[in-house]
C-alpha positions, 0 to 999 in steps of 0.5 A: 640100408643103402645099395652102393648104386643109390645116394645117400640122404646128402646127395652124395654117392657112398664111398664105395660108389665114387667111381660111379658119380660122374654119371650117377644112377643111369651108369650103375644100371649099365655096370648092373646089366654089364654083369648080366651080359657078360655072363650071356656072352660067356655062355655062348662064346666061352670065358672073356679075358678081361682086356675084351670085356672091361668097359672103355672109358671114353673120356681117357680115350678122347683126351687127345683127339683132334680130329673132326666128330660128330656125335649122334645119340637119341635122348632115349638111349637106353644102352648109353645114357644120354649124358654120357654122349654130353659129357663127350661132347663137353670134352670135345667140343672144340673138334665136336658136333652134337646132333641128340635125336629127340626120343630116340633109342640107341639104333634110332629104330623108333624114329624117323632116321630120314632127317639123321642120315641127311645131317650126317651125310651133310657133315662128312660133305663138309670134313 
């Protein structure tokens, strides 16, 4: 038997799982971990009301953004799937930069952030 976070021999996500295909496996991970964190946090802190806690969808939340942006992500980001910062980029391409670092995880601790911070400075000279 199947688990909803895996496909099916036709390459199709189960029904249940639909919301989950724009970003496939990678994003059913996070939603898997988010369970996990959420209850770390609510030990800690007490319970979350939900409008704290529920997962952003940064697609809806860009759609009518105009303003300049520049995305920074390591390709091996492993709280962010590095096709999700794809996608916003796709979305946001005509106000947009993408700048991946290559193997770099989600803070960039395991790179040398010399060559990104000096990008990064370079396009706020220029907004």
């Amino acid at each position: 038997m199947e688990s909803a976070s895996e496909p099916e021999e036709s390459g199709r996500a189960p029904a249940a799982a639909n919301w989950r295909r724009p970003f496939g496996a990678a994003f059913t991970c996070q939603v898997e971990r988010a369970g996990i964190a959420r209850s770390v946090l609510e030990g800690r802190f007490g319970p979350l009301q939900e409008k704290h806690f529920r997962a952003a969808n940064a697609l809806e939340i860009v759609e009518r953004l105009n303003k300049p942006v520049l995305i920074v992500q390591g390709t091996a980001d492993e709280s962010v799937p590095f096709e999700h910062g794809k996608l916003l980029y796709q979305k946001l391409q005509a106000v947009a930069q993408h700048r991946p670092v290559p193997g770099g995880n989600h803070h960039l601790t395991n790179v040398d952030r010399g060559p990104v911070i000096a990008d990064i400075v370079h396009w706020l000279g220029r907004q």
